[in-house]
C-alpha positions, 0 to 999 in steps of 0.5 A: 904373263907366260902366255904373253910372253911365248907370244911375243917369242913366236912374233920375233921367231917368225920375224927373224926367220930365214927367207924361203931357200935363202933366195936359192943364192939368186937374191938378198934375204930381206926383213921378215923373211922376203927374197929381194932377187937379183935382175933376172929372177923372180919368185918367192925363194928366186928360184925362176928365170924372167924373159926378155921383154918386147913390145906386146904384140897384142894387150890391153890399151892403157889410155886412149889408142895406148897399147903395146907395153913391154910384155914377157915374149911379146905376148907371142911366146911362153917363159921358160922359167928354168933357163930364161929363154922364151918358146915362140908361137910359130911364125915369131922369132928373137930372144923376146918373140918380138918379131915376125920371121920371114915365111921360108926365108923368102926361099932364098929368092929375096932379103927379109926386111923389118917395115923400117929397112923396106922403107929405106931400101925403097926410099925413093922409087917412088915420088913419095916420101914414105919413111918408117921411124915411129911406129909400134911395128916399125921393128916387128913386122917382117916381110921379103922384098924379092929378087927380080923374076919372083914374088908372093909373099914368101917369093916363091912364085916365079914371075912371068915376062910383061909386055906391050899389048899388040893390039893397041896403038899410039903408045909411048916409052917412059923417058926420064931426063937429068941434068947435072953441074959438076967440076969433078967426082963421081956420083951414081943412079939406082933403079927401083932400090939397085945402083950403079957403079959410080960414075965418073962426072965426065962421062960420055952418053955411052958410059951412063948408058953402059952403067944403067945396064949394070941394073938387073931391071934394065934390058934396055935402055938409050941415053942421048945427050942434048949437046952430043959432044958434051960431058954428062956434068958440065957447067954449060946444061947438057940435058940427058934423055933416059929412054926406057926401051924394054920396061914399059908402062909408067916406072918408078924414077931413077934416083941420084946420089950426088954425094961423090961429085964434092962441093957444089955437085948437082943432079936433078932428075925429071920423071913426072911427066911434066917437069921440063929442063932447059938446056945452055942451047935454050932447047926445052926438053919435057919427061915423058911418062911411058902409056904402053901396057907392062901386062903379064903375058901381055894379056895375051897369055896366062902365067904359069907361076911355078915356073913364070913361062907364059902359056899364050892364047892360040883360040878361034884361029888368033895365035900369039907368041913371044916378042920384041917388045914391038910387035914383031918375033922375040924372045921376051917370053910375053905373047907380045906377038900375033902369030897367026898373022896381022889381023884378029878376029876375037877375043881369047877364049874357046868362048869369048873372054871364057864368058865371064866378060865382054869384048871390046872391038877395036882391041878385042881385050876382054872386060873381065866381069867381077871376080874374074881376071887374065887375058880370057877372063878364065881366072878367079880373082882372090880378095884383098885387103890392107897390106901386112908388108908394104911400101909407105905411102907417106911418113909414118903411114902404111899398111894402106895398100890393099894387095891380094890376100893382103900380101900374105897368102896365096891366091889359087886362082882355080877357086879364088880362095886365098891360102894363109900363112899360119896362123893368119885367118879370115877369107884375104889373110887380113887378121893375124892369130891368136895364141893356139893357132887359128883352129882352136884359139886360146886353147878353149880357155879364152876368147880371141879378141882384136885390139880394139875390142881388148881395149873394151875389157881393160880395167885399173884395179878391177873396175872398167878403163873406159878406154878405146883402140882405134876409133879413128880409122885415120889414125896411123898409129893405131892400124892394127885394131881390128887386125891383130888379135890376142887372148882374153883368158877365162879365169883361173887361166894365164899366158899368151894361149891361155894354157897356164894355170893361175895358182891361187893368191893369199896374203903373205902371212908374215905382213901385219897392219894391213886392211881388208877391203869394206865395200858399203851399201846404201839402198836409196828410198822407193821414191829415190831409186832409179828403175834400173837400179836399186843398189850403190856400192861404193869403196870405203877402205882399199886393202 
């Protein structure tokens, strides 16, 4: 009876005792001595700080092309278990490490923007609607949209001037039109993403003219009016011709916002090369799509881009120099302009097209052989690969875009080799690192795996999910599969670079009425077993 009875006493005792710390004052002192924390704590006695949470760079799918849970940092940082704060792999940044910084602030030569605000602020350059809303990377993955005269991934090359190619002929400049009712209001027109001032609806050829030159990318530009003594809104359809004089080749559409012109204002633009407008006169005017070249030099030159000043040929007796964009002398900078006199021999090169192509008669432009490139094919060309930043090509779609060094490196044109951003690998850039950086991933205590082949590993209650990550190479959701990488750790190591020990785990000793887990085997007959196995286990009671 004694015994019994200082047994019952070391029970109660044990039961009623005080919770670890008293909860350090971070939490409630539960029933059998277990801390409920506060929001913000964590562990035994809540004496550690929780991390924000973000969308997990990279994690085990969860369902079929299911990934990128709320994970502590993103799965791209370490906790600070004292103060809260999260220590971000470098190149990740925001209180959770949920997303990408911008490679040197785009050296103050560009805006560093989230894939959805690049979408929006290119929303209309081009004929495509390619908004950005809904995907997992929609807020995470930053890039810089430089200024004009640079560019690069982080904008620190200079670009140099393009131009028409002397020597071919029978080309056109782009001419846009539009045609716009109104009774009165403003409205405006922007260019690859820059506007105007607003523009009042009565305004005269030479006011819109005047405005579009207000655009850093237009140098010139001639706008005529299909009824001369007309307005540029009118109820009677005054046709406006938009001619691009100094941008050539085929160019994204000048885009209207009508919204100033009030009830019932329209603007409709023509860019296409196809679409017509008829005016009151019942005059027909088509778009016109610009054929000249915008080559950089006008393939006449290579690009010096640490300072973007063209280096034009001067090989075999042909010499060209700056242009007007027409053939003759200028100050465009583009080597638009054959210096050595109106007739030419060959191709550039000391030796013709640098004998990495073959010259085409007529132009004597060179045919560069592949993995050569520039006007006297003497360049390497660099691979390329699915863009990391780009323009969408469609609603919720990108990443599609196949640039040099998939827009994030450096192409050296010596070698041909692209220079990574940190902790981005593989010979276009095209896989992002795992944690511990590209020279020793997962610190030696894990394996570098792409999403897709996490997914292979992830398992509900120890035994295999049996789910997949990007099967469907069609799937916009799911385009980072075979690109964005992170750590499977070795056992006993945790963390996003597989640097934390796990600490061993044990049952709480003040639980009781619990279970431990039975696994029962059954060995089948000789004449009942499989070849390929002898055993079955199957669990029986879960602890």
């Amino acid at each position: 009876m004694v015994l019994l009875l200082s047994v019952v006493v070391l029970v109660v005792a044990v039961g009623d005792s005080g919770c670890p710390n008293r909860c350090t004052g971070n939490g409630v002192c539960g029933s059998r001595g277990r801390c409920a924390c506060n929001e913000g704590y964590r562990g035994a006695d809540c004496s550690l700080r929780i991390c924000p949470y973000g969308l997990a760079w990279a994690d085990h799918a969860y369902g079929k092309d299911a990934a990128h849970m709320m994970a502590e940092c993103s799965s791209r940082g370490a906790c600070n278990t004292e103060t809260g704060t999260c220590t971000c792999m470098e190149g990740f940044t925001g209180p959770a490490c949920e997303r990408m910084t911008c490679s040197g602030n785009c050296n103050n030569a560009g805006k560093c923007l989230s894939m959805r605000n690049y979408a929006l602020a290119n929303y209309g350059m081009t004929l495509v609607n390619g908004t950005y809303t809904t995907v997992w990377d929609v807020d995470k993955i930053y890039g810089c949209m430089c200024d004009s005269a640079h560019e690069g991934y982080d904008c620190s090359l200079k670009s140099c001037p393009r131009g028409d190619d002397p020597l071919t002929t029978g080309q056109v400049n782009e001419i846009q039109l539009l045609k716009c009712a109104a009774i009165g209001g403003t409205f405006l027109l922007s260019y690859n993403g820059v506007s105007t001032k607003p523009i009042p609806y009565d305004a005269s050829a030479a006011t819109v003219q005047a405005a579009l030159l207000t655009i850093v990318q237009i140098t010139a530009v001639k706008v005529t009016f299909s009824i001369p003594t007309g307005i540029v809104c009118q109820p009677a359809t005054n046709v406006v011709q938009i001619e691009f004089l100094q941008q050539f080749g085929p160019l994204n559409p000048i885009v209207a916002d009508a919204s100033g012109l009030g009830r019932g204002g329209v603007i409709s633009i023509a860019a296409d090369g196809l679409t017509s407008f008829a005016d009151s006169a019942a005059k027909v005017f088509v778009s016109v799509k610009g054929t000249k070249e915008s080559d950089t030099c006008s393939n006449r030159g290579l690009c010096t881009v640490s300072d973007g000043t063209c280096t034009c040929f001067n090989t075999n007796g042909d010499a060209y120099d700056s242009s007007n964009g027409y053939g003759l002398v200028g100050t465009r900078g583009d080597c638009g302009y054959i210096k050595s006199g109106t007739s030419v021999a060959t191709c550039p090169g000391s030796t013709q097209c640098s004998g990495h192509g073959f010259c085409n008669s007529g132009t004597f432009r060179c045919s560069c052989s592949i993995g050569w490139t520039g006007g006297d094919c003497s360049q390497r060309v660099c691979p390329t690969g699915r863009s990391w930043f780009d323009i969408p090509s469609g609603p919720n779609t990108a990443h599609r875009t196949w640039s040099t060094c998939s827009n994030m490196g450096l192409c050296d044109t010596s070698s041909g080799k692209c220079s990574c951003r940190l902790n981005y690998f593989g010979e276009a850039c095209e896989f992002m690192g795992c944690g511990g950086g590209t020279s020793t991933p997962c610190n030696g205590h894990g394996r570098c795996m792409s999403m897709a082949e996490l997914a292979l590993w992830s398992n509900v209650n120890g035994d295999n999910a049996g789910v997949t990550y990007g099967t469907d190479p069609n799937n916009q959701f799911t385009w980072d599969a075979t690109r964005v990488y992170g750590c499977y750790c070795d056992s006993g190591y945790t963390g996003y670079d597989c640097t934390e020990k796990v600490c061993p785990k044990g049952d709480d000793p003040v639980t009781y009425d619990q279970n431990d887990e039975i696994q029962r085997r059954r060995l089948a007959s000789a004449s009942q077993r499989p070849i390929s196995s002898s055993l079955a286990l199957s669990h029986s009671i879960q602890p």
